[in-house]
C-alpha positions, 0 to 999 in steps of 0.5 A: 517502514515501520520495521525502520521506525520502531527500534527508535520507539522501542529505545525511546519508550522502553516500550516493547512492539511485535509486528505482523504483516499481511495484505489488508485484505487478510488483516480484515479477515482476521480482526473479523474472526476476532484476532485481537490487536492493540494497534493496526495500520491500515486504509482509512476507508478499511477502518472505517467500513470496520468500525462500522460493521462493529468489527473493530473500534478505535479510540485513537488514529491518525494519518500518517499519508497517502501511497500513490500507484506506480509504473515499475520495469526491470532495472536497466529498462527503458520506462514507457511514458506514462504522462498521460492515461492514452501513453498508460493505456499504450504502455499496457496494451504494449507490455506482453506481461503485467504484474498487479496486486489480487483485486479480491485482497487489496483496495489497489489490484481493485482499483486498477481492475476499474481502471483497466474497464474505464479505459476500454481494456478489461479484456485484453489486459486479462491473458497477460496479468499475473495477480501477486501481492507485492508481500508475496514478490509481486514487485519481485516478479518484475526484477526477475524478468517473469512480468514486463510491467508491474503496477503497485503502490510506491512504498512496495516498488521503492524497496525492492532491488533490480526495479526502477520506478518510472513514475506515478499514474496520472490523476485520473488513472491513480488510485491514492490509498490513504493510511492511518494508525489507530489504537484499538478500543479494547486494547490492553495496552492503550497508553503504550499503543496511544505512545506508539500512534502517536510517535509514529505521526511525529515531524520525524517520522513524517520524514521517514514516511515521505522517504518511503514514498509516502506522501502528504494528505494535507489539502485533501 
């Protein structure tokens, strides 16, 4: 997403941005060690815990949407019901395979863990899992045909070829990861960061956001 969005800032600004990706668990690890950046974006609770264990103070942030988690098969597969918590739990204890992100690196592999444990099958589930950040071809894994099921955010699902979306997780069972952009207070580059946060919440932008599957926090 937002290698999409900054050769418009960049042509817009003059400004020039560098990127670096990584799963938020390792961006954590980094900030804490002292890794200087002039803007990060990342999960609002993650901010927060950072800022206040002293790790990583803002200036300026805002949200930019919430990612939702969703139920991904191999293109051309037929997507088990997923309406409701009892046709999950049936879809999960079906699958021979399910492919979910490192409970120990990112807040959604976490959250399904929970979520296997509130439906009652923690142990079952455990022999077929194959934990994969969607970074490293977690999602990939499905499309491959290595793993039946796979259950990433929305905006790791939707960009990758030979998968389909079947469709969020019921309330219940969701695990929403809400993310803002906020611009470091030791920045050395705080008015172009500040441009850059800013654009990046802009109307459009906001639509680029929602196409990636992103979605509103209004009324949260």
């Amino acid at each position: 997403m937002l290698r999409t969005l900054v050769p418009d800032f960049q042509s817009t600004t003059g400004n020039k941005v560098e990127l670096e990706f990584g799963v938020v668990g390792v961006i954590q690890q980094k900030l804490t060690k002292g890794e200087k950046a002039d803007v990060v974006v990342l999960p609002v609770a993650l901010l927060d815990a950072m800022q206040k264990a002293g790790v990583f103070g803002t200036k300026f942030r805002t949200i930019v949407g919430r990612i939702p988690i969703g139920v991904v098969v191999r293109e051309g597969v037929d997507g088990p019901d997923i309406a409701h918590p009892d046709a999950v739990r049936k879809a999960l204890m079906d699958a021979r395979s399910v492919a979910l992100p490192d409970p120990n690196a990112t807040p959604t592999g976490k959250h399904l863990m929970g979520a296997f444990a509130q439906m009652g099958i923690a142990g079952s589930m455990q022999p077929k899992i194959t934990f994969k950040n969607a970074i490293d071809g977690g999602v990939d894994l499905v499309g491959e045909g290595k793993v039946d099921l796979g259950l990433f955010l929305v905006t790791e699902i939707l960009p990758v070829k030979g998968v389909k979306l079947v469709g969020t997780l019921p309330a219940s069972l969701q695990g929403y990861v809400v993310y803002a952009a906020a611009v470091a207070a030791d920045s050395h580059a705080s008015e172009a960061a500040l441009q850059f946060v800013k654009f990046l919440s802009n109307s459009d932008a906001h639509t680029k956001w929602k196409a990636a599957g992103f979605e509103s926090t209004d009324g949260i």
